[in-house]
C-alpha positions as CSV (number, residue, x, y, z in Angstrom):
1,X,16.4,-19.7,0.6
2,X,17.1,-16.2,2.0
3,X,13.9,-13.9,2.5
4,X,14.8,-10.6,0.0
5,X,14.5,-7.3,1.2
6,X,14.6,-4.5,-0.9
7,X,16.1,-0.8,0.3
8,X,15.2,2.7,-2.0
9,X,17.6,4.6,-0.5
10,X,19.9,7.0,-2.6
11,X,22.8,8.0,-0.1
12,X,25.1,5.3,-0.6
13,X,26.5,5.5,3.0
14,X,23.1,4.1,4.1
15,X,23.2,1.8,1.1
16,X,26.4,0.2,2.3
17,X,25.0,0.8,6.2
18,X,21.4,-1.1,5.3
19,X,23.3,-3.8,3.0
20,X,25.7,-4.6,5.9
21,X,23.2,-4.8,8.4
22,X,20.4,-6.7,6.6
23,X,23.0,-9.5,5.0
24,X,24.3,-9.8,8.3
25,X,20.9,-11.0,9.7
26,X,20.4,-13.3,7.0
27,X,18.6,-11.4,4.3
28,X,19.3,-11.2,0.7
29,X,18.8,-7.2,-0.3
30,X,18.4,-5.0,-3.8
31,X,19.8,-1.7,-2.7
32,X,18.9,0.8,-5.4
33,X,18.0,5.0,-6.0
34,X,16.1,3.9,-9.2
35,X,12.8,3.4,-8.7
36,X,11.8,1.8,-11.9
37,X,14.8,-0.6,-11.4
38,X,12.7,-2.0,-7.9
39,X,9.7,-1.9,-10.3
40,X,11.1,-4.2,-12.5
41,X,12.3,-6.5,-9.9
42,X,9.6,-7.0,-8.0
43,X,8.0,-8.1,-11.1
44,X,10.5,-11.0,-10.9
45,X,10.7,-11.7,-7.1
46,X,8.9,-10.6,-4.4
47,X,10.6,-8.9,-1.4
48,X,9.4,-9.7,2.2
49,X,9.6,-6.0,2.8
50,X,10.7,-2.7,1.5
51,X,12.5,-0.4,3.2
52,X,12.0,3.2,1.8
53,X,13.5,5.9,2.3
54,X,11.4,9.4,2.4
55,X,13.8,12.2,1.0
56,X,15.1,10.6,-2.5
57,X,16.3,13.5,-4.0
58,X,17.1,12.1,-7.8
59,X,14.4,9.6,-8.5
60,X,11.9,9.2,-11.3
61,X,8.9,6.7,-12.0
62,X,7.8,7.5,-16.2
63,X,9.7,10.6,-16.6
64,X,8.2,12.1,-13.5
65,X,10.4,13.1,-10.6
66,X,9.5,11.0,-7.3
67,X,10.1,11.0,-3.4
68,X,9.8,8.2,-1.1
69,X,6.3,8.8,0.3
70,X,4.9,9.5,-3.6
71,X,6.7,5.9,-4.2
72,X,5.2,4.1,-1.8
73,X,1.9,5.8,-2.2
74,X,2.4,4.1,-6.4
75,X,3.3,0.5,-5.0
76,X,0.7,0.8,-1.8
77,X,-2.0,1.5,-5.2
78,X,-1.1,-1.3,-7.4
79,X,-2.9,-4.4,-6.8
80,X,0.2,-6.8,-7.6
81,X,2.4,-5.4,-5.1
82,X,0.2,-3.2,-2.5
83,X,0.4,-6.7,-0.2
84,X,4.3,-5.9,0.2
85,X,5.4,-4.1,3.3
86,X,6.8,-0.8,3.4
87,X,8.9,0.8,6.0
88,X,9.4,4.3,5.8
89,X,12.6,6.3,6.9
90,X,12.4,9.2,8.0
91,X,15.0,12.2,9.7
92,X,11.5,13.9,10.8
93,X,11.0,13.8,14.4
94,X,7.8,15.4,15.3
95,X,5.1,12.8,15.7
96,X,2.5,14.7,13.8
97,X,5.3,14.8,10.8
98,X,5.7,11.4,11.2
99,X,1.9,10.5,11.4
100,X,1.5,12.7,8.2
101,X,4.1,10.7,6.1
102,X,3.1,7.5,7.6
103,X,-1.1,8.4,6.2
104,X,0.3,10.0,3.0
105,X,2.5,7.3,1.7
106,X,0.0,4.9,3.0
107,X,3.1,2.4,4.1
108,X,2.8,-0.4,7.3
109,X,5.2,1.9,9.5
110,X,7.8,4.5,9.9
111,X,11.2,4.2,11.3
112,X,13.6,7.1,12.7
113,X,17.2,8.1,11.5
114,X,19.7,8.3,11.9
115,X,19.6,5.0,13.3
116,X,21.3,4.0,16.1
117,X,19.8,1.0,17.2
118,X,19.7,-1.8,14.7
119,X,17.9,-4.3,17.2
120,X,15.3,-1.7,17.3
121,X,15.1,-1.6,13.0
122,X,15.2,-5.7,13.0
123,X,12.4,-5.7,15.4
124,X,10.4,-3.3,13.4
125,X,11.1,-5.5,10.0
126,X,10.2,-8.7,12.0
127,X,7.2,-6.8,13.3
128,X,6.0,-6.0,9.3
129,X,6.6,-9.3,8.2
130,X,4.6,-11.1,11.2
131,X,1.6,-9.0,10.2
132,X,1.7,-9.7,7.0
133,X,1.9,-13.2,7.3
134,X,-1.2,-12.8,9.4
């Protein structure tokens, strides 16, 4: 059985580039904008990892408008799925940006874009999982 790895992304050129690249590499992936569309899957499968993200522009979790970091920050605080790993995306380069986002939306680690090396994203995915299978 494939390992499942779901992506909150909402521009759909990344959709297509994350669904290319994970299914490539053997993963099965839920590539959505809707936030409480992810909710409702975890509750039926649990994803290895979730890639997430920062910017969503048009997301909402009970009628309340929602970025990446404040969607992660939800998951990271409810007990059934706070044990999933979260990869954060991020276009911000400065490492104290990066170190902010990382503490606010309390996810397992941050990831540049654009991305230009998917070796370097797989290895950061493989690095998430191994620790939480630790």
């Amino acid at each position: 059985m494939k390992e499942t790895i779901f992506v909150v992304e909402d521009d759909t050129f990344a959709q297509q580039f994350y669904g290319f690249i994970l299914n490539k590499h053997g993963y099965e992936t839920i590539i959505t904008d809707d936030v409480e569309k992810i909710l409702t899957k975890m509750d039926k499968e649990e994803p290895v990892l979730i890639i997430m993200d920062v910017n969503l522009t048009n997301s909402y979790l009970n009628g309340e408008k929602i970025d990446g970091i404040g969607f992660s920050k939800y998951i990271k605080s409810q007990k059934k799925y706070n044990s999933i790993p979260i990869l954060v995306i991020t276009a911000h380069s400065y490492e104290a940006e990066k170190k902010k986002i990382l503490e606010e939306s309390m996810a397992d680690g941050i990831f540049p874009k654009p991305i230009y090396d998917f070796n370097k994203l797989l290895d950061k995915i493989n690095e998430l999982k191994r620790k939480k299978a630790a």
